[in-house]
Steps between C-alpha positions, in 0.01 A plus 500: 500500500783729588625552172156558320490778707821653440413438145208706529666798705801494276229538186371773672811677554588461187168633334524841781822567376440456137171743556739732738264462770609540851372279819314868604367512142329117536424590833273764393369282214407199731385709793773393719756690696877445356671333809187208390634484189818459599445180718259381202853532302731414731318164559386553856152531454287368154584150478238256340351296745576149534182350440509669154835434463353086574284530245704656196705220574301251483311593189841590322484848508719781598376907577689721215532847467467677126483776349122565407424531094386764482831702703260625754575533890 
């Protein structure tokens, strides 16, 4: 499970800096205060829950993060 996650969080570091947003800037765009964001990011906080995590597995699937089509945020 540990390194879906980081896959995800290091797909959405990727994609902020690519758009030049700033942890402040996604604060403001999720409603959430930046130090949040940061422990979302940092891996602290956010992780997908186990029992999910159960079932992916067993059904063969993993959680990916990609860019939408259509570019938008």
């Amino acid at each position: 499970m540990n390194g879906m996650n980081e896959q995800v969080r290091h797909t959405v570091r990727a994609r902020m800096k690519a758009q030049g947003i700033t942890q402040i800037e996604l604060g403001e765009l999720v409603g959430m205060a930046q130090p949040n964001v940061q422990r979302l990011l940092s891996g602290r906080v956010g992780a997908v829950p186990d029992s999910w995590q159960k079932v992916l597995d067993a059904l063969g699937l993993e959680l990916v993060a990609v860019p939408k089509k259509d570019g938008a945020s």
